[in-house]
C-alpha positions in Angstrom: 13.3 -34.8 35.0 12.9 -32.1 32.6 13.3 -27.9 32.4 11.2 -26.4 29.8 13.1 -23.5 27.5 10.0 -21.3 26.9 8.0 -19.0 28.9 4.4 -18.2 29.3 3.7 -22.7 29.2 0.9 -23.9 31.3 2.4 -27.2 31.9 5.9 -26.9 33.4 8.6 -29.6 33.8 11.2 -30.1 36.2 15.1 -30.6 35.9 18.4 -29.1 36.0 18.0 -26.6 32.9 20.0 -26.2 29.9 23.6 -26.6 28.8 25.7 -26.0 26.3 27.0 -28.4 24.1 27.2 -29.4 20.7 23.9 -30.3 18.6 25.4 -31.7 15.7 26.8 -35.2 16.8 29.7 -37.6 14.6 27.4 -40.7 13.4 28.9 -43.2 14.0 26.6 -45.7 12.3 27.8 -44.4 8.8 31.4 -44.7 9.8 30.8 -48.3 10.7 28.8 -49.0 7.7 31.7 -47.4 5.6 34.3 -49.2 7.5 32.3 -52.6 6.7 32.4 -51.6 3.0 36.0 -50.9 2.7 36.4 -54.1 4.2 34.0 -55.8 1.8 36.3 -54.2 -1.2 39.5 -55.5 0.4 38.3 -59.3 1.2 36.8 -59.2 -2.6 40.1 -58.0 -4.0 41.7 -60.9 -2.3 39.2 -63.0 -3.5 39.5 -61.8 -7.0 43.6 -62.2 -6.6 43.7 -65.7 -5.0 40.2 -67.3 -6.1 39.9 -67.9 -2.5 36.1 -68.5 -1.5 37.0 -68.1 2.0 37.6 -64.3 1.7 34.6 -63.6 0.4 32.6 -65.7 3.1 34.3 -63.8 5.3 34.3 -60.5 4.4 30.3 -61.3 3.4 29.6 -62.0 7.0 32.1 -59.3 8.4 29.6 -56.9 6.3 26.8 -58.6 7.5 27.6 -58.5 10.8 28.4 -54.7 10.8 25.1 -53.8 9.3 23.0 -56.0 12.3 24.8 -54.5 15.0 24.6 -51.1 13.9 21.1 -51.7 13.4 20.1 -53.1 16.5 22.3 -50.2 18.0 19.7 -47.8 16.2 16.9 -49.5 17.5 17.6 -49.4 20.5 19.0 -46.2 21.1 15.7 -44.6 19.5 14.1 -46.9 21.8 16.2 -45.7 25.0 15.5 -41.9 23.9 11.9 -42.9 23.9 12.1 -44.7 27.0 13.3 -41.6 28.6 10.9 -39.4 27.7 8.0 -41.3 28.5 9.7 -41.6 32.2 9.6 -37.6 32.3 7.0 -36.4 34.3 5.0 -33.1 34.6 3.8 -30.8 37.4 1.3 -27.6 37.2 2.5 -25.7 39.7 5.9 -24.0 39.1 6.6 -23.4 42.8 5.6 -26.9 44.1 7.4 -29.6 41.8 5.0 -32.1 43.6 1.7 -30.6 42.9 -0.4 -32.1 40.4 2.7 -34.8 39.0 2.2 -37.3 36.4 3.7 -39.4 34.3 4.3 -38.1 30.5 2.6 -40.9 28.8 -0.7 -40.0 31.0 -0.6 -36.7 29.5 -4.2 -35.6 28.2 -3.0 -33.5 25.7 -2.1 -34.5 22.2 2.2 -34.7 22.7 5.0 -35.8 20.6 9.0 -35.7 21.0 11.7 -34.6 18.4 15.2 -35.1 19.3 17.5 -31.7 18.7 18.1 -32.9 14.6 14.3 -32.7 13.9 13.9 -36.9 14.1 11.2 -38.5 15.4 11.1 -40.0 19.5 7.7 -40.8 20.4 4.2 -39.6 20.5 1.3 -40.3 22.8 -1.5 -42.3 21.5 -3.5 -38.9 21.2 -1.3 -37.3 18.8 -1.0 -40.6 16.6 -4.6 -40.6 16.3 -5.0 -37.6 14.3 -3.0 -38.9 11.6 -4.2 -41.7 9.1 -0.6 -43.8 9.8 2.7 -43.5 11.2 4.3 -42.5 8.2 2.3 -39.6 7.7 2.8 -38.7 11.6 6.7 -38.8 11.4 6.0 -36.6 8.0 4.0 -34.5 9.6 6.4 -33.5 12.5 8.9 -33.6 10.1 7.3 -30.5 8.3 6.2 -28.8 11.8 10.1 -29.0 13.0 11.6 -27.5 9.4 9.0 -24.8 8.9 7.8 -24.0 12.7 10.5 -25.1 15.0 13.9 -24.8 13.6 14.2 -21.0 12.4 12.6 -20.0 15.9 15.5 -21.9 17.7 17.8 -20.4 14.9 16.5 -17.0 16.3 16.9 -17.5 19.2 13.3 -16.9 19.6 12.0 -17.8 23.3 8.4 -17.9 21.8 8.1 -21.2 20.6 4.4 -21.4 20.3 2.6 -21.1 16.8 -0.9 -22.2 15.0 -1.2 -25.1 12.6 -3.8 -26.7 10.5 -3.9 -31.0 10.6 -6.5 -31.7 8.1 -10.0 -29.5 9.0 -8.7 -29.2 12.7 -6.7 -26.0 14.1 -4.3 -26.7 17.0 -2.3 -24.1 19.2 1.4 -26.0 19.2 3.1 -25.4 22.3 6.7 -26.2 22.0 9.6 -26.3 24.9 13.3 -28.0 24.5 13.5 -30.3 27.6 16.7 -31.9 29.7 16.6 -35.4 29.4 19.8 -36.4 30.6 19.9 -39.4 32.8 23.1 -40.3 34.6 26.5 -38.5 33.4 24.9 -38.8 30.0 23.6 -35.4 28.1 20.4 -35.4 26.6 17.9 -32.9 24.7 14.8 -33.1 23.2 11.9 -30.9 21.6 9.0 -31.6 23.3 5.7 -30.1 21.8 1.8 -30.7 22.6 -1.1 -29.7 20.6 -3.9 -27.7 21.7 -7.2 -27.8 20.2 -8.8 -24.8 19.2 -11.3 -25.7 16.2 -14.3 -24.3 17.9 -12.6 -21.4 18.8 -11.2 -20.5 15.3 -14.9 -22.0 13.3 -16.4 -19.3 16.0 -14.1 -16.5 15.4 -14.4 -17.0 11.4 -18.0 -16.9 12.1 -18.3 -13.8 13.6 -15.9 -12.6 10.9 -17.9 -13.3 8.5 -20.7 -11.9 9.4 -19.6 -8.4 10.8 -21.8 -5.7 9.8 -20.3 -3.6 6.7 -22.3 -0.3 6.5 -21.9 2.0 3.1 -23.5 4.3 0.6 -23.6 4.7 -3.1 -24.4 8.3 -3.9 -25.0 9.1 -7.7 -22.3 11.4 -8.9 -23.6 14.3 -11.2 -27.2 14.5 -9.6 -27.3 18.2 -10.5 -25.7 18.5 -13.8 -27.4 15.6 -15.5 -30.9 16.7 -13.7 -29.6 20.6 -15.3 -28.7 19.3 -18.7 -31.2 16.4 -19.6 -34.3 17.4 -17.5 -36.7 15.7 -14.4 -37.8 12.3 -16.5 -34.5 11.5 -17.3 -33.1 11.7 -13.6 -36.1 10.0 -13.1 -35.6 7.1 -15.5 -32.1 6.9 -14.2 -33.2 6.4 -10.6 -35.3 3.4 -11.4 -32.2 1.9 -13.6 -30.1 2.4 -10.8 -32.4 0.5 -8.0 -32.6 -2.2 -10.8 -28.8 -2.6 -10.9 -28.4 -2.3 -7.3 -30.9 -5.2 -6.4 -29.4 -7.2 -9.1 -25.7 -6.5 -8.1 -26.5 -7.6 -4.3 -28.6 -10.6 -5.2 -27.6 -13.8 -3.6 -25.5 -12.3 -1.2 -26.2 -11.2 2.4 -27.3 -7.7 2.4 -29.7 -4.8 1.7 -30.1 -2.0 0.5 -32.7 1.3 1.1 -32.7 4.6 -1.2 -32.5 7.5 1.5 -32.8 10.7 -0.7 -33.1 11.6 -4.8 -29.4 10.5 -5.5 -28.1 8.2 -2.1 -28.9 4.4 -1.4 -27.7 3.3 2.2 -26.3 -0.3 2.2 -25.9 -2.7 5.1 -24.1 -6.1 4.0 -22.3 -9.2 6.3 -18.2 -9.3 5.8 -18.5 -12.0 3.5 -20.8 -10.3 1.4 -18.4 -7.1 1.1 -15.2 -9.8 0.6 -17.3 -11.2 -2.7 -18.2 -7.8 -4.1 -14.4 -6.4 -3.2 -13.4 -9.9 -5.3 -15.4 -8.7 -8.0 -13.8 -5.3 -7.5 -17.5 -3.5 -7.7 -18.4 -4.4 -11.1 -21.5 -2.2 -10.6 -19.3 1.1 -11.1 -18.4 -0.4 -14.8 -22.4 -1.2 -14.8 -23.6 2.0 -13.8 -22.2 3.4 -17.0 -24.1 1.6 -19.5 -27.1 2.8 -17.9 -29.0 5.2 -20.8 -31.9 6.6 -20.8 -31.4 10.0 -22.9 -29.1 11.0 -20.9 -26.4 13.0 -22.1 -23.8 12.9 -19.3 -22.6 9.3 -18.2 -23.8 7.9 -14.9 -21.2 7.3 -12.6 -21.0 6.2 -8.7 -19.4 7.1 -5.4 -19.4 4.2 -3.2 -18.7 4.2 0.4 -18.0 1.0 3.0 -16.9 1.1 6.1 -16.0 -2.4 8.7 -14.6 -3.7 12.0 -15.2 -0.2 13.6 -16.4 -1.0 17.1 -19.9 0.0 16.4 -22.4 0.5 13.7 -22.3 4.1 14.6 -18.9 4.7 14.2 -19.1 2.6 11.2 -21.7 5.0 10.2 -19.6 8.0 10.5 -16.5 6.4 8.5 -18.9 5.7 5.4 -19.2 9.4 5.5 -15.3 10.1 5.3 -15.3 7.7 2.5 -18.2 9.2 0.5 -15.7 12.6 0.8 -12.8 10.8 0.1 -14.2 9.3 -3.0 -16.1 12.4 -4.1 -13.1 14.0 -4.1 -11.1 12.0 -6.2 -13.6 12.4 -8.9 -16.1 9.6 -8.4 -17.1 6.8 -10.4 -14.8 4.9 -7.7 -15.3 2.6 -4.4 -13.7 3.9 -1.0 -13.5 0.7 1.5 -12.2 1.8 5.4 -11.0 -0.9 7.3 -10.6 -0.5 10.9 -6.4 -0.2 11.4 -5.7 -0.7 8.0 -5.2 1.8 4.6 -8.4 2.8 2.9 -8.6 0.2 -0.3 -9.7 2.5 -3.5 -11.3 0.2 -6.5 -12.3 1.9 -10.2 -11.3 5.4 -10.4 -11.6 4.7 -14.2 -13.6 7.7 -15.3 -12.2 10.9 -16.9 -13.7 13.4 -14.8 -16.4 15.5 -16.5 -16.2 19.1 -15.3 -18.8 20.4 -12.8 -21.2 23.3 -14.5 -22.1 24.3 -10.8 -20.1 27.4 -9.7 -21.6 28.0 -6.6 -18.9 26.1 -4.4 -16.7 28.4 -6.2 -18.1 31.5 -4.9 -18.5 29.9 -1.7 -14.9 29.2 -1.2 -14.1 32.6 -2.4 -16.1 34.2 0.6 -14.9 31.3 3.1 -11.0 31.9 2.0 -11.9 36.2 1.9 -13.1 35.6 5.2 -9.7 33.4 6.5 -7.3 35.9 5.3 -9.0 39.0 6.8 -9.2 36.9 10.8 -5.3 36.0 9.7 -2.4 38.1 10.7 -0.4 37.2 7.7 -0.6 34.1 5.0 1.9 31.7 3.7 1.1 30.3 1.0 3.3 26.7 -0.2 2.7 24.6 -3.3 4.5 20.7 -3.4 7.9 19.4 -3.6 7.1 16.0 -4.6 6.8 15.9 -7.4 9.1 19.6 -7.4 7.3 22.8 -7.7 5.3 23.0 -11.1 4.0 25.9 -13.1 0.9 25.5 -11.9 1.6 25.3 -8.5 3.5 28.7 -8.4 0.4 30.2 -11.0 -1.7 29.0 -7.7 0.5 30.0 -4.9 0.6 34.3 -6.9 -3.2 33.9 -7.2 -3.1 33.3 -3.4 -0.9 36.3 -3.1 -2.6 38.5 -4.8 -5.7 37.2 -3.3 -4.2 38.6 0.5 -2.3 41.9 -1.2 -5.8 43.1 -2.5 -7.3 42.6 1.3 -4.5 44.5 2.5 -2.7 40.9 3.9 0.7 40.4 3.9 1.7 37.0 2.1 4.6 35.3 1.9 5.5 32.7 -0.6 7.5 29.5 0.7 10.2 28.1 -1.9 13.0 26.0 0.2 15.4 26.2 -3.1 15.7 26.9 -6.8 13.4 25.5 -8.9 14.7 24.1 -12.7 11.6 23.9 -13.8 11.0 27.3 -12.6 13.9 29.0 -13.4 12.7 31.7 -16.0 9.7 31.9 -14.7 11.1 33.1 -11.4 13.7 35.3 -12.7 11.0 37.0 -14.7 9.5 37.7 -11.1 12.4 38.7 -9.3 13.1 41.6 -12.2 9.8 43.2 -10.4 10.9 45.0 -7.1 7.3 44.0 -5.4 8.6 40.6 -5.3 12.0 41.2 -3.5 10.5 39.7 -0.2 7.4 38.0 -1.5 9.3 34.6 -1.7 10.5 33.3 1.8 12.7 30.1 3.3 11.7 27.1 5.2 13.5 28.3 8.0 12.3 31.9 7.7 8.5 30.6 7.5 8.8 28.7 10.4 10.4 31.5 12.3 7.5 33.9 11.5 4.5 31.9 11.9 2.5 32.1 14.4 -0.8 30.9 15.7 -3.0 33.3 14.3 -1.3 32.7 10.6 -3.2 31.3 8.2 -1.1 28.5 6.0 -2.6 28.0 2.3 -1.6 24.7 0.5 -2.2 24.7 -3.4 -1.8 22.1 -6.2 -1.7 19.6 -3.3 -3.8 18.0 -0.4 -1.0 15.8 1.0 0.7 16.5 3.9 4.0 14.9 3.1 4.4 16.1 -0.3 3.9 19.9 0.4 6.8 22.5 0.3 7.5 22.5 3.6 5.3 19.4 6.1 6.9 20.8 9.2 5.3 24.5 8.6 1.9 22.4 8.9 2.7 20.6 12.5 0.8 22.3 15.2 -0.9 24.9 12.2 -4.5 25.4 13.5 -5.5 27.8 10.9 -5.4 25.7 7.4 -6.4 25.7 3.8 -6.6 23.6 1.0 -7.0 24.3 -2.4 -6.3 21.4 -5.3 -7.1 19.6 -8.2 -5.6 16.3 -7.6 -7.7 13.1 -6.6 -6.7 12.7 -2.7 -4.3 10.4 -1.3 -5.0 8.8 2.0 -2.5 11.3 3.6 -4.8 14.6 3.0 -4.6 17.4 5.3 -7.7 17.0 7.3 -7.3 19.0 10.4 -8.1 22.5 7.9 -10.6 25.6 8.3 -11.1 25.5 4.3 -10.5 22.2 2.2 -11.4 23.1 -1.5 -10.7 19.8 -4.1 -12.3 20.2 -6.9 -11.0 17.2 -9.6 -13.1 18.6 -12.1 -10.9 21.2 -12.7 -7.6 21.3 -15.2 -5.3 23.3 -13.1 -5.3 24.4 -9.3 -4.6 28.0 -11.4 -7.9 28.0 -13.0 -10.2 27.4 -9.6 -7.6 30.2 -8.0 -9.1 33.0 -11.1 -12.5 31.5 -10.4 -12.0 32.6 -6.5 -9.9 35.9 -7.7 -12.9 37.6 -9.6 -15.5 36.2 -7.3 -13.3 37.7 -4.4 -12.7 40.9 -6.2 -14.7 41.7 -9.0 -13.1 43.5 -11.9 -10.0 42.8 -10.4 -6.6 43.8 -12.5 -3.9 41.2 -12.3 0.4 42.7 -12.9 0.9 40.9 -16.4 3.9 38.6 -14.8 1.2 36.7 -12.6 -1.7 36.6 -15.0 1.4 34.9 -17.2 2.4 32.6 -14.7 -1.4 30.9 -14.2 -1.6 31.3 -18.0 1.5 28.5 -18.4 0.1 26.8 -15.0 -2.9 25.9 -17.4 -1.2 25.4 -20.2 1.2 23.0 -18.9 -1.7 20.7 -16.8 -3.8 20.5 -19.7 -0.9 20.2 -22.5 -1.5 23.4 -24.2 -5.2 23.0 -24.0 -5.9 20.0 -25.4 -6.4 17.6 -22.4 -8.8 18.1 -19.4 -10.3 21.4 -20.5 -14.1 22.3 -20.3 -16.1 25.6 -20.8 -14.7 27.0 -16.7 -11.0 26.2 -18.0 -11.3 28.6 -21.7 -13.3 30.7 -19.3 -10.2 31.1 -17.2 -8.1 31.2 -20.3 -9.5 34.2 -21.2 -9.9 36.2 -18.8 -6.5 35.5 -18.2 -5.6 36.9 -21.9 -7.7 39.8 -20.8 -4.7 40.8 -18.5 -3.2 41.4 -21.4 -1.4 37.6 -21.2 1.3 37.4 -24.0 0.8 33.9 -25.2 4.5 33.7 -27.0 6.2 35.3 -24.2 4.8 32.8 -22.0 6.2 29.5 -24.0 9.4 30.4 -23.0 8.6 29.7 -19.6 8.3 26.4 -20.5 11.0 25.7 -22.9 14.0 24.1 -23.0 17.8 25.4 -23.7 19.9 23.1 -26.4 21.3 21.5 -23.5 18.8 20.1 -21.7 16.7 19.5 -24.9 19.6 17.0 -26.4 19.2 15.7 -22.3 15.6 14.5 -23.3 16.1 13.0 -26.9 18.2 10.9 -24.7 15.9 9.8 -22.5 13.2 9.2 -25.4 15.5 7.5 -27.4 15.8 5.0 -24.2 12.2 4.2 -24.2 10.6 0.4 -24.8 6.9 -0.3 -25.3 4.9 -2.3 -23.5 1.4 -4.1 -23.6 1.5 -2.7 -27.1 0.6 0.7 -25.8 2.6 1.7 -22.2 6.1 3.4 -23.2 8.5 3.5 -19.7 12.3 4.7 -20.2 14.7 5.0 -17.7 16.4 8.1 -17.3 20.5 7.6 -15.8 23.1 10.3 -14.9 20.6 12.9 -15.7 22.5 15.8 -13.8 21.2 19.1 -15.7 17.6 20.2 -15.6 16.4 16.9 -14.3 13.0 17.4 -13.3 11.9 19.6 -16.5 14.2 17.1 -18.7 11.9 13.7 -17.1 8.5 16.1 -17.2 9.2 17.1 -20.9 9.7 13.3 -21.4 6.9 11.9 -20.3 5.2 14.5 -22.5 7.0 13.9 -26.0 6.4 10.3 -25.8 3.0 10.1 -25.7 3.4 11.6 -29.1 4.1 8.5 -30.8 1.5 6.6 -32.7 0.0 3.9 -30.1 1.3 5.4 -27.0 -1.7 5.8 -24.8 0.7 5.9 -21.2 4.4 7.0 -20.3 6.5 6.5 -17.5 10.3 7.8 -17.1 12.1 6.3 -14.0 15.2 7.6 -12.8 17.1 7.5 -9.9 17.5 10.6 -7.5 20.7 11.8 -5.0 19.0 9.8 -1.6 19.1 6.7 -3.8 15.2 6.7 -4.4 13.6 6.3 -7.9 10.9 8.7 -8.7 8.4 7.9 -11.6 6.7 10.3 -13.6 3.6 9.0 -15.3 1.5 10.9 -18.3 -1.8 9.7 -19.9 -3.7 10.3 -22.7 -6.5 9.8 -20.5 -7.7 6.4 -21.3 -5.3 4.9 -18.9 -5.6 6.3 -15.6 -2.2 6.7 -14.5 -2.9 8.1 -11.1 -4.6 5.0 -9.9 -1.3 3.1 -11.2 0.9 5.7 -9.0 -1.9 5.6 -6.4 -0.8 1.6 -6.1 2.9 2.5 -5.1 2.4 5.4 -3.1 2.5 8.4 -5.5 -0.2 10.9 -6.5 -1.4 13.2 -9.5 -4.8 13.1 -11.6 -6.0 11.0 -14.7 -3.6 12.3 -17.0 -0.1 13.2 -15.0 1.0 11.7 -11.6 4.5 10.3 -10.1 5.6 8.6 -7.3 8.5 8.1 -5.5 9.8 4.8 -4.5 12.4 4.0 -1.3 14.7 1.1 -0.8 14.4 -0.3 -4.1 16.7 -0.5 -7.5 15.6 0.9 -10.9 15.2 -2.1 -12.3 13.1 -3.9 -9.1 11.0 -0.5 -9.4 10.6 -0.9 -12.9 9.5 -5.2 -12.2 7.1 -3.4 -9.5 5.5 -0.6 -12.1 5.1 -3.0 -15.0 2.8 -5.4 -12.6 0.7 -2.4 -11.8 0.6 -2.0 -15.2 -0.8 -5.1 -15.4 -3.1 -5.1 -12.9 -4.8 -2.4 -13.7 -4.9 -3.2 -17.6 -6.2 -6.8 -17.1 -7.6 -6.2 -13.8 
């Protein structure tokens, strides 16, 4: 009679229970075997000695004999064990060990024993048939015990149940270790039946393969390219664009119906959606090569949305994802899986800046509207990566946004910012600033529920100055020029993301003089958005458009002074010799991606790494840098700049980090320099060769 070990079994077995005792046993089959060979040597070394035949007659049979016994002592002691264990029996009831007993070879269900070592006992005849021989049963189990069984008993796991695959067939395995002591003498084994559940698992892959998908691919650009190139070309570009979208879904289980001038709604199976995410929606590359006289490129936002409980909320997902991927500039596909992370594919595009200002002056009444309801505004940039030049340009533009409506606003800084340092001690030689600039504990002391809470240069949550000033906030805004994260803020009263634009500083003056035209701006913060600018778009050479010199110079209008304000931005001796060092540490990759790693960098560290980046994308073939180095909690932190062929916030994107086409970073926990430099350079890879 037998106890089973495991809970939850439908078949239970009777017997005393468990005990302890040792599984690994002295085999004594090999100590006879040895002791027969030492035996061997010695009668042969008399034989050699004496020439005496008689030796070696006897020691042959001594050896001889040895062997047969031990092997008849094998055989039947596996056939003993087996004997046992088909004398078990069962019952179904666990309270009546009478109810429904049987003998163990009657069992109906495929069954098989193991002794505690993993070796082969016996199996029914229904578990030998699914197996060509008995050689690949014994095999078979063999595997099951090593992979399956073992590290659960190891664990001490009490769940000894798990799925397996035996050729096209899918079987539940239900495992228990059984008593099978007869007499005085101990005995264990692993008893473990199989329970079909093919149809079950072909049925469940069926319906997963067929779940309803439901998306849209909205054409990015309607309005400017309709503004720019005129009626027949939007036109022309509509009939590409159903062309390409027939073509892309032929073959494959779904459909697809244009809904307005620039939207197609598009319902597909899962299987269909699995292809075209293997394909990693080649349509978006596609899309691009469509011209027709047009003299902006034609891009795509797509959105998907699956295994929501209904097509409606499906329905409402796809129109998160449009958002999420309109926001991030476009050209890209947003996929939203029920439970899971939303999966971003392309992204490859430079943005091309928007030539419709209308949003902006729309914001600028919304955010007018915010701080005059509000009774005060605190305004926080991001800390990861640290406080930039254009976060603090965005964060006085915010300021003087409130001052000008009579508001009072607060500025939240948690420490000193290097990068900042001159900057801010420019500032603090103005008395008006005294109290403009405010602690983490100080902002959470004064807020209150009618405050309104402005976030700039960022839309994540955990990367702002302070994420615990925005925990049970119900008066929120948003203003940024990064592509989003999955992390945005989304429970917000204003959320302005424009990824069109080169610095969170230019769509602040574009608010400023829409809020307050003719508006006069103190010379220090007209400075500071003038080197926020300057320092996103590298001194005006990367990301610009017609709104950024706009900005520029109205900016210089505010009597800017243009070499006062490099000296924001430059380094002392010191910390310049700190980043010849860190160039000087930089190897190339892929022919054209530089990464260094920065060590011991104790002085200046975040404008030493930012300056970096930027110096080494001034060597000849350098289209990417990244500088890792390793921070006081033991995570590394990656800072990534583009030339803007290589998208490097799609690359930081894949490891948890943030930014736009041209600058982003991430920081990565639990994880070496060098096993965060393996993990960057497959990105790399990925996305190069992807």
């Amino acid at each position: 009679m037998v106890q089973p070990f495991q809970k939850g079994s439908t078949i239970l077995l009777s017997g005393d229970g468990m005990k302890k005792r040792f599984i690994e046993k002295l085999n004594m089959t090999v100590i006879n075997i040895v002791f027969a060979s030492i035996l061997f040597v010695v009668f042969s070394y008399y034989f050699l000695r004496r020439k005496n035949y008689g030796f070696l007659i006897l020691a042959a049979v001594c050896f001889v004999f040895i062997v047969t016994l031990n092997a008849l002592i094998l055989f039947f002691k596996k056939k003993a064990a087996a004997d046992r264990v088909k004398a078990l029996s069962f019952y179904l009831n666990g309270k009546d060990a009478y109810a429904g007993a049987g003998a163990i070879r009657n069992f109906s269900l495929p069954l098989a024993f193991l002794s505690d070592a993993g070796t082969y006992i016996w199996s029914n005849e229904l578990f030998a048939g699914l197996f060509r021989d008995r050689n690949e049963m014994i095999q078979e189990l063999k595997n099951i015990y090593l992979l399956h069984i073992r590290p659960k008993i190891e664990l001490l796991d009490c769940d000894l149940s798990f799925e397996i695959m035996l050729g096209d067939r899918c079987f539940i395995t239900m495992v228990s270790i059984v008593n099978t002591s007869v007499g005085s003498r101990d005995g264990y084994a692993v008893m473990l039946y199989l329970i079909d559940k093919t149809s079950e698992k072909q049925l469940l892959d069926t319906y997963n393969r067929q779940r309803i998908a439901v998306g849209e691919i909205v054409l990015d650009s309607y309005e400017e390219i309709y503004q720019t190139n005129g009626e027949i070309v939007i036109n022309s570009i509509a009939v590409e664009l159903s062309k390409l979208i027939d073509k892309w879904l032929k073959g494959k289980k779904a459909i697809a119906k244009k809904m307005v001038r620039d939207r197609y709604f598009i319902v597909m199976e899962d299987e269909s959606l699995n292809e075209l995410i293997k394909d990693k929606f080649s349509i978006l590359s596609e899309a691009k090569k469509i011209n027709v006289g047009n003299s902006i490129p034609v891009t795509l936002s797509i959105g998907i949305s699956t295994h929501e409980d209904s097509v409606a909320q499906n329905d409402e997902k796809v129109s998160q994802a449009i958002e999420t991927a309109s926001s991030r500039g476009g050209d890209q596909a947003v996929v939203k899986y029920k439970g899971k992370p939303d999966s971003y594919y392309g992204a490859g595009n430079v943005e091309l800046e928007s030539l419709n200002e209308v949003k902006a002056r729309v914001v600028a009444n919304q955010l007018k509207d915010l701080i005059l309801s509000s009774s005060k505004v605190l305004v926080m940039g991001h800390s990861i990566p640290d406080t930039d030049m254009d976060s603090l340009g965005a964060c006085l533009a915010v300021y003087r946004a409130a001052t000008l409506l009579n508001k009072r606003a607060r500025i939240v800084l948690k420490e000193q910012k290097e990068l900042l340092r001159v900057m801010l001690e420019e500032i603090q030689r103005h008395p008006e600033y005294d109290d403009v600039f405010i602690n983490t504990s100080y902002a959470l002391a004064i807020r209150d529920d009618n405050t309104l809470i402005v976030v700039v240069d960022v839309s994540d949550a955990s990367r702002t100055e302070v994420p615990r000033l925005l925990e049970g906030a119900e008066r929120i805004a948003v203003i940024d020029h990064h592509r989003r994260g999955p992390e945005y803020i989304k429970n917000t009263l204003l959320d302005y993301n424009e990824v069109t634009a080169s610095s969170t500083s230019e769509l602040m003056i574009e608010i400023l003089k829409y809020m307050h035209p003719g508006l006069a701006i103190p010379k220090v913060e007209a400075e500071a958005m003038y080197a926020g600018i300057l320092v996103d778009t590298k001194n005006l050479v990367f990301k610009t458009g017609r709104r950024t010199f706009a900005a520029a110079s109205f900016l210089r209008g505010q009597n800017v002074d243009t070499v006062s304000v490099r000296k924001y931005t430059q380094p002392d001796l010191e910390t310049f010799l700190e980043i010849t060092k860190v160039t000087s540490n930089a190897r190339i990759f892929f022919g054209k991606i530089s990464i260094s790693k920065a060590r011991n960098q104790t002085r200046s560290r975040d404008l030493v790494i930012s300056i970096a980046a930027d110096q080494l994308l001034n060597v000849l073939g350098i289209e990417a840098s990244f500088v890792l180095f390793e921070q006081e909690d033991g995570s590394v932190k990656i800072t990534a700049r583009s030339l803007g062929e290589i998208n490097v916030q799609v690359i930081m994107g894949e490891m948890g980090g943030g930014g736009h086409l041209t600058a982003a970073a991430a920081v990565i926990r639990g994880a070496s320099m060098e096993e965060t430099e393996r993990a960057l350079l497959k990105n790399i890879k990925d996305y190069l060769y992807a």
